[in-house]
C-alpha positions as CSV (number, residue, x, y, z in Angstrom):
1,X,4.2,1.6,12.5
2,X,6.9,4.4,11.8
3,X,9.1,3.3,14.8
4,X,12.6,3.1,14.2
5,X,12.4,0.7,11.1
6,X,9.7,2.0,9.6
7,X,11.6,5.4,9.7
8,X,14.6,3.6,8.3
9,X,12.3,2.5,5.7
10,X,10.6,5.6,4.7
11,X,14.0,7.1,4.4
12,X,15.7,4.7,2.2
13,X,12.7,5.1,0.1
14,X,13.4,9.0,0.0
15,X,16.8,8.8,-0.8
16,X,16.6,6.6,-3.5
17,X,13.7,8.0,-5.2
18,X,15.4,11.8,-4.7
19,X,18.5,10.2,-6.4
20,X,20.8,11.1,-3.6
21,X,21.7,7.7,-2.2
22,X,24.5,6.8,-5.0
23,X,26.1,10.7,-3.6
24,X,25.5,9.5,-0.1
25,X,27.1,6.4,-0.7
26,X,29.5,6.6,-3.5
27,X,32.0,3.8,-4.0
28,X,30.4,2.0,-0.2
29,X,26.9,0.6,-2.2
30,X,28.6,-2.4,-2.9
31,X,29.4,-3.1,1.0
32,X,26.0,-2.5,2.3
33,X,24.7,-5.7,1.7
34,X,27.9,-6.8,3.6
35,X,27.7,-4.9,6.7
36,X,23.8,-5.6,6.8
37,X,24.5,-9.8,7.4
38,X,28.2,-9.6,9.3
39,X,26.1,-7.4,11.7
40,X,22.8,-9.5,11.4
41,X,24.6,-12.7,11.8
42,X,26.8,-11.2,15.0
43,X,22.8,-10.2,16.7
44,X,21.6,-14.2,15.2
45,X,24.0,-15.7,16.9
46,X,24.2,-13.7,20.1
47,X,21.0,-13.4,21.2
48,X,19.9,-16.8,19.3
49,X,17.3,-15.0,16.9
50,X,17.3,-18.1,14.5
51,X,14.5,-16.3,12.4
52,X,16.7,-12.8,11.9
53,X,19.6,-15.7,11.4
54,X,17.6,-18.0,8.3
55,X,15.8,-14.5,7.0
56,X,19.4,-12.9,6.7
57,X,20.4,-15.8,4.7
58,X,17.9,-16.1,2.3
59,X,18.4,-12.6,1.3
60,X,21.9,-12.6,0.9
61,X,21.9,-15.5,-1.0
62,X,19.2,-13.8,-3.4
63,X,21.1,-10.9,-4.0
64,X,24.4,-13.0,-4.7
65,X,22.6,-15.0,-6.9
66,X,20.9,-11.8,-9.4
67,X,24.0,-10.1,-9.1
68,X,26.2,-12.8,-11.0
69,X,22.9,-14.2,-13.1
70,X,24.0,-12.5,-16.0
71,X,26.9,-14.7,-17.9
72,X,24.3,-17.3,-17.3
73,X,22.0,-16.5,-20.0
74,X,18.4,-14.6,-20.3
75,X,16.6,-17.6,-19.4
76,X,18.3,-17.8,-16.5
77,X,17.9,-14.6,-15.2
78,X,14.1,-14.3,-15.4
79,X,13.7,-17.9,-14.2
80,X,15.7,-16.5,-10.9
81,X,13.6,-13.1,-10.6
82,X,10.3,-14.0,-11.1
83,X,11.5,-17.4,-8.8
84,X,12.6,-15.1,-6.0
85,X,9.6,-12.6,-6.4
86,X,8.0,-15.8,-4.7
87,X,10.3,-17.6,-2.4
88,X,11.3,-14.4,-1.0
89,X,7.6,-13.2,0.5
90,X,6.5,-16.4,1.3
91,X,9.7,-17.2,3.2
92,X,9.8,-14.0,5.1
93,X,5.5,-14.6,5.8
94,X,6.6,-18.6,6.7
95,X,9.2,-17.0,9.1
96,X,7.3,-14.4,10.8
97,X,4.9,-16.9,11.7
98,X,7.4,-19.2,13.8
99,X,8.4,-18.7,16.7
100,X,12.1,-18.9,18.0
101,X,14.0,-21.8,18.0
102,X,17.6,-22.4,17.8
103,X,19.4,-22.9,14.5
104,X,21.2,-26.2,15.0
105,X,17.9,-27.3,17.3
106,X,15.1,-29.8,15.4
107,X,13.2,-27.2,14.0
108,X,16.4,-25.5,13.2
109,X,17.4,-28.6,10.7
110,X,13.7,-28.4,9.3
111,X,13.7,-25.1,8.3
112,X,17.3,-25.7,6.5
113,X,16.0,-28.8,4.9
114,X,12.5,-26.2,3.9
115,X,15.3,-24.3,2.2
116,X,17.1,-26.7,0.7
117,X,14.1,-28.5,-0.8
118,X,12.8,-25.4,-2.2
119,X,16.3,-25.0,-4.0
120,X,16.2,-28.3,-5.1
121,X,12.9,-28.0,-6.8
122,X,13.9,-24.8,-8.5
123,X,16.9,-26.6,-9.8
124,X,15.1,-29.3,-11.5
125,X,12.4,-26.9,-12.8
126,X,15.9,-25.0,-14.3
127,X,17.6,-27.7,-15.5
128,X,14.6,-30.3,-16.6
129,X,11.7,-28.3,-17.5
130,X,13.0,-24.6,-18.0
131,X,10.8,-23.6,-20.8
132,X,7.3,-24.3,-18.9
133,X,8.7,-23.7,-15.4
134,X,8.7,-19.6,-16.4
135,X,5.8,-20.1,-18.5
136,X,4.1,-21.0,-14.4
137,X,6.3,-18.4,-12.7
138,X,5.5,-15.8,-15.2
139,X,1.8,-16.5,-16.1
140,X,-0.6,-13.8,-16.1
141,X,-4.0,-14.1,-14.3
142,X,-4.7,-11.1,-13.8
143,X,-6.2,-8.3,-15.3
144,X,-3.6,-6.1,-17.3
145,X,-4.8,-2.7,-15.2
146,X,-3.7,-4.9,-12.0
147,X,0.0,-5.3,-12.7
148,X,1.1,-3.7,-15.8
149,X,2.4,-0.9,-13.5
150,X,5.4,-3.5,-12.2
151,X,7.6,-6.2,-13.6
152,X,6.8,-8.5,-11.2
153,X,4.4,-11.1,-12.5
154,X,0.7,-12.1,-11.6
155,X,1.8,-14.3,-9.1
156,X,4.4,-12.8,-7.5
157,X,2.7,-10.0,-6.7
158,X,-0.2,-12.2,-5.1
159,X,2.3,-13.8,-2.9
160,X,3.3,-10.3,-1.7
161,X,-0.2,-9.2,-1.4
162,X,-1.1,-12.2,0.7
163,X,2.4,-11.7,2.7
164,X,1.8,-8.3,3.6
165,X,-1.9,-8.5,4.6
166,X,-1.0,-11.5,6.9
167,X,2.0,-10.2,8.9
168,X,0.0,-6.5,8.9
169,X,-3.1,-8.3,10.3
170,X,-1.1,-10.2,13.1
171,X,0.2,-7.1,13.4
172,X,-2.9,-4.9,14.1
173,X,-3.7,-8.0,16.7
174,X,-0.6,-7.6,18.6
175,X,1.9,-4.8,17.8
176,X,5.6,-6.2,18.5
177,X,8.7,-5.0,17.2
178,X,9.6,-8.3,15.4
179,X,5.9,-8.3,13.0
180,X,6.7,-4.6,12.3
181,X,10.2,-5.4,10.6
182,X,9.2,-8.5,9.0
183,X,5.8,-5.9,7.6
184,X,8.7,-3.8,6.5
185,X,11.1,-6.2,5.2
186,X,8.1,-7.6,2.6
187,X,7.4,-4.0,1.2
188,X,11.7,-3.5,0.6
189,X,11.5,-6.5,-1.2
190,X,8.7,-5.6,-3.4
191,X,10.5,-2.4,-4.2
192,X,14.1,-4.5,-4.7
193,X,12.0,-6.4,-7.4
194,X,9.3,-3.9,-8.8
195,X,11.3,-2.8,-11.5
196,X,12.4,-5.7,-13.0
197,X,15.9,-7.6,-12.7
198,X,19.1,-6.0,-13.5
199,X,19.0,-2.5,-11.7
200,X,20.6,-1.2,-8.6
201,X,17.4,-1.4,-6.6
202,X,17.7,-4.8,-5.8
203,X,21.6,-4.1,-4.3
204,X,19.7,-1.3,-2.4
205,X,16.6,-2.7,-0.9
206,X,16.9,-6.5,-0.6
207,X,20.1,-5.3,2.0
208,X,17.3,-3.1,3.3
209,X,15.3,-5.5,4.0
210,X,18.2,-7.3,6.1
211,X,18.7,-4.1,8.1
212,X,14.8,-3.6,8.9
213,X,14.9,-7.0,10.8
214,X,18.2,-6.5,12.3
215,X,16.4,-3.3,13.8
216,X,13.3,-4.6,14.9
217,X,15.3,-8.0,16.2
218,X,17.4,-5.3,18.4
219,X,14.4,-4.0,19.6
220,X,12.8,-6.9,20.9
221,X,15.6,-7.5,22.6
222,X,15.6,-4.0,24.4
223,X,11.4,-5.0,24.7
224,X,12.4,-8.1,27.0
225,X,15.3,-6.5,29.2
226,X,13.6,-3.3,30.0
227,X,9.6,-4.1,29.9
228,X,7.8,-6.8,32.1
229,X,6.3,-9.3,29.9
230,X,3.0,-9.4,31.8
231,X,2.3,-6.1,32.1
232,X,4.3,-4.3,29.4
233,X,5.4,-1.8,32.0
234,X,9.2,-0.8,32.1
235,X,11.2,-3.0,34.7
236,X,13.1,-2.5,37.5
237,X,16.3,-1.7,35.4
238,X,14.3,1.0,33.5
239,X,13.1,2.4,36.7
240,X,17.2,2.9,37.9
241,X,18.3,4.6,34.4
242,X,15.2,6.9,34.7
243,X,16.3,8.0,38.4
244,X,20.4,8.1,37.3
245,X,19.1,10.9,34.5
246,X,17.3,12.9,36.8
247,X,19.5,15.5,38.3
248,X,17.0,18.0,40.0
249,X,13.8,17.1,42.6
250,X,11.5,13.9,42.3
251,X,9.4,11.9,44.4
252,X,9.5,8.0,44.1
253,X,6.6,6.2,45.2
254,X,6.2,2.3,46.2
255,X,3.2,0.6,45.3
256,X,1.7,-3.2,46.4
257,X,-1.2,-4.9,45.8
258,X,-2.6,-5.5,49.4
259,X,-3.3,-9.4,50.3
260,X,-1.5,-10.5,46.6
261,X,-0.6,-13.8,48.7
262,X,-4.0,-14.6,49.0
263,X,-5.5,-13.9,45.7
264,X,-2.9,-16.6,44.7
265,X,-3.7,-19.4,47.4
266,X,-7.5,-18.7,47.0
267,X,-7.7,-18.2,43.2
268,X,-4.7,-19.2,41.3
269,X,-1.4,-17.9,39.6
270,X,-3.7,-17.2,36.6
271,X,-6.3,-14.9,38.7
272,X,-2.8,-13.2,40.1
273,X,-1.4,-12.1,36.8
274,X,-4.3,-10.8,36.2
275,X,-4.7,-9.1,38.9
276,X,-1.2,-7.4,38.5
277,X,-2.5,-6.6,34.8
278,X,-5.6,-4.5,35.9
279,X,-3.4,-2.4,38.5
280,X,-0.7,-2.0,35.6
281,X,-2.9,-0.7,33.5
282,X,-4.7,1.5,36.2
283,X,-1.2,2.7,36.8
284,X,-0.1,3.5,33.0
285,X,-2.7,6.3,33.4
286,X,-1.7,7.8,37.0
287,X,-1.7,11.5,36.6
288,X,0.8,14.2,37.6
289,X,3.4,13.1,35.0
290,X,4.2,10.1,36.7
291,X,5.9,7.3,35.2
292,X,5.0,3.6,36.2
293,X,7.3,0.7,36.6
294,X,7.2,-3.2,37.7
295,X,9.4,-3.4,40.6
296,X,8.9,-7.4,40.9
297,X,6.4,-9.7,42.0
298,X,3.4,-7.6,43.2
299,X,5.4,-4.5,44.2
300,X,5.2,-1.6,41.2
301,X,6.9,1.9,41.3
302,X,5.8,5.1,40.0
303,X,8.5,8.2,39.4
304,X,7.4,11.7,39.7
305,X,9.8,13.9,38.2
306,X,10.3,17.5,39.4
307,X,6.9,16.9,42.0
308,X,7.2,17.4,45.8
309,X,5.7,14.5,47.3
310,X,3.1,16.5,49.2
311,X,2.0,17.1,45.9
312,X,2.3,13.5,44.4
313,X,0.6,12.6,46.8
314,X,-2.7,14.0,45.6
315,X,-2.2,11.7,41.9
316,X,-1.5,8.7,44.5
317,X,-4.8,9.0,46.4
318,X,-6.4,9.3,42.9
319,X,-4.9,6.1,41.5
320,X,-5.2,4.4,44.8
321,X,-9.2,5.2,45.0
322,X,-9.5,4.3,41.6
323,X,-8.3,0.8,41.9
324,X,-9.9,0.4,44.8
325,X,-13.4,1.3,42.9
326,X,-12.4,-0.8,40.0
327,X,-14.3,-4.1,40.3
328,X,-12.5,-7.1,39.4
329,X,-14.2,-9.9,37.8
330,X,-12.8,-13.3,37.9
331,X,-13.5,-15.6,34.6
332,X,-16.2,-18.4,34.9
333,X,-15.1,-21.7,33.5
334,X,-17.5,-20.7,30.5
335,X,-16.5,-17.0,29.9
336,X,-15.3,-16.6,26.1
337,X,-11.4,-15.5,26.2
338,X,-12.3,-13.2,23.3
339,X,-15.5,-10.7,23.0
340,X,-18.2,-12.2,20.9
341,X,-20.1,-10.3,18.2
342,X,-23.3,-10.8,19.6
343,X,-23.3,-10.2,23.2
344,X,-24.1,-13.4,26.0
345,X,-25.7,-13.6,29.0
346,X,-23.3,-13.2,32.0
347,X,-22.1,-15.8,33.5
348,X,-23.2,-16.6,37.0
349,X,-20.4,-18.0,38.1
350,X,-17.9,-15.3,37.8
351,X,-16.8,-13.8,41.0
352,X,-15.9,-9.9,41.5
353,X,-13.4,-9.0,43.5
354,X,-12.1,-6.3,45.9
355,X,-8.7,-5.0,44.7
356,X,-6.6,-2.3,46.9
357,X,-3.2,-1.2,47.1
358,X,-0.4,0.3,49.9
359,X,1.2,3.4,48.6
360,X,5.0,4.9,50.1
361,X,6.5,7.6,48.9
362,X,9.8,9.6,49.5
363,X,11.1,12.8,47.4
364,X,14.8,13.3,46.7
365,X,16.1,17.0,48.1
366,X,19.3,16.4,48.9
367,X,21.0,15.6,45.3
368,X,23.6,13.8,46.5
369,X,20.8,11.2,48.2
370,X,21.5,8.1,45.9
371,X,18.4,6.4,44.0
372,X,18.9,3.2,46.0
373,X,18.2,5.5,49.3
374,X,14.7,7.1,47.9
375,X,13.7,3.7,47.0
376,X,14.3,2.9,50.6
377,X,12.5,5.5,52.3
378,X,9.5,4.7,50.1
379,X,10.1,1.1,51.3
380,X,9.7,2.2,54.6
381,X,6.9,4.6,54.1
382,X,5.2,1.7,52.0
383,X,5.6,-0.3,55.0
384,X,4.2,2.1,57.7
385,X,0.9,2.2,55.0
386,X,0.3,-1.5,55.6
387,X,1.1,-1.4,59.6
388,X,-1.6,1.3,59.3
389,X,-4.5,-0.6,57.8
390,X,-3.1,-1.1,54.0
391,X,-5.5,0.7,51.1
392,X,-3.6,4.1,52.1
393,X,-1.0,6.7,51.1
394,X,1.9,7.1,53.4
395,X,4.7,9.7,53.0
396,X,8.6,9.1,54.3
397,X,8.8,11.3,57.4
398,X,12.0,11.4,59.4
């Protein structure tokens, strides 16, 4: 939770409650909110993040909108806090919920006519009925203990309770870069709006709130270039930056799942992946310091910085035994996806497995020996394993 946005979070928080940001800041405040959407919009559009893109939006469009709410009249201004105190969390919940999809696509043009109906409805609740429209928006049904401690009103601070515990339950289900900002970007906006309208807060943390999703949006995009999405092991591209920042001795090694062909022709693409998932995860735990990569398809890599490869080759024979010894268990067609509460009796019908792997590996002593080369003499050695026998450890030997 206190990756890079949360961090961002925890210190806005500090230096605004510190009374330092105004110092840090002086005479730029006012451009924050600025630079928080040119940027945003810039990532929206280039990467097509329509949820970062429509998020961006409706928080901008807030803060314009309580910024010049004051000619308009009290009235006014409380209709469009305790409005936003809604729209806001429930918007940024609706959102995190979606999944991608471009802006000008068909769901793109429903979500701007969501918006726009939304606005419309709040216009006729202004202009028609404004008396008991903030008589709703700021009713009180709840005890006075719950919510006398904030100026946001019963029901705002419902919608935010329900908005938070959604997107942090999702979130405890499956951790992603994109559900930690929009966790974030709920709790700026509670503190943009917990002390009522007309105070710099809501200049400070509704741009905030922008810049925790432009974070976590930039992070999912690093996510996808540089980790597998089946395995959530770093990718081939990961593997060359590692090797370019190494400078001293390290041993590469070359891993394949022996007879992967088969598994697919006999069982499926389905029993494949996973397949590659139960080595990956072996793999994440190989010892020595080694680092584990997908190379593509069934091959994997694992980097050994600073170790000889006599002696990597001890942590190799490890992992290799230990997949080996590893039983996998296919699925039978009435196998629960998820684990029930109250164990079931096995299913006859599901099938375990044999699963081995071919191991190369070379070790860079000559520093001027490019990555590419290593990677080649583990290729080779890799490739001697499997002439061998396969299930085996094979070193790179002139």
């Amino acid at each position: 939770m206190l990756a890079l946005d949360g961090l961002v979070f925890v210190t806005v928080v500090a230096l605004v409650y510190l009374e330092i940001w105004q110092q840090l800041l002086a005479g730029m405040s006012e451009f924050f909110g600025i630079a928080v959407l040119v940027v945003g919009l810039l990532v929206s559009w280039r990467f097509r993040r329509s949820r970062l893109f429509f998020a961006l939006v409706l928080l901008a469009l807030s803060e314009r909108a309580l910024m010049f709410s004051a000619p308009l009249g009290r009235t006014y201004q409380e209709f469009l806090f305790h409005a936003l105190t809604i729209v806001i969390p429930a918007n940024l919940l609706w959102l995190s919920l979606m999944e991608e999809r471009g802006v000008l696509s068909r769901a793109g043009a429903f979500r701007i006519g969501i918006f726009l109906t939304q606005g419309a409805v709040g216009l006729v609740g202004l202009t028609k009925f404004p008396e008991a429209t903030l008589r709703v928006l700021d009713f009180d049904f709840l005890p006075q203990s719950l919510h006398q401690w904030t100026e946001i009103s019963s029901l705002g601070l419902s919608v935010f309770f329900v908005s938070v515990a959604t997107v942090g339950f999702r979130l405890a289900k499956q951790p992603n870069a994109t559900g930690r900002g929009f966790f974030w970007a709920v709790f700026a906006v509670f503190l943009a709006f917990h002390r009522g309208f007309g105070n710099e807060w809501l200049s400070i943390f509704l741009p905030t709130a922008g810049l925790l999703l432009v974070i976590s949006a930039v992070e999912a995009i690093y996510y996808m270039a540089f980790r597998d999405a089946l395995t959530g092991l770093p990718t081939r591209r990961g593997l060359g930056d590692a090797m370019l920042r190494l400078t001293g001795r390290y041993t590469v090694a070359m891993v394949d799942v022996d007879h992967f062909k088969k598994f697919n022709d006999q069982h499926g693409h389905e029993i494949g992946d996973q397949v590659l998932k139960m080595v990956a995860s072996t793999m994440e735990r190989v010892s020595g310091g080694g680092e584990a990569f997908r190379y593509g398809g069934e091959e994997f890599t694992i980097l050994f910085p600073g170790l000889r490869a006599i002696d990597a080759k001890v942590h190799l024979e490890k992992l290799r035994e230990k997949i080996s010894h590893t039983p996998f268990v296919m699925r039978g067609p009435n196998r629960p996806k998820l684990k029930p509460e109250t164990p079931i009796e096995s299913d006859p019908r599901g099938k375990s497995l044999s699963v081995t792997v071919s191991i190369g590996a070379a070790e860079r002593v000559d520093r001027r020996a490019a990555p590419s080369e290593i990677l080649q003499r583990a290729d080779q050695a890799l490739y001697r394993a499997k002439q061998a026998g396969r299930n085996q450890v094979r070193l790179f030997d002139r």
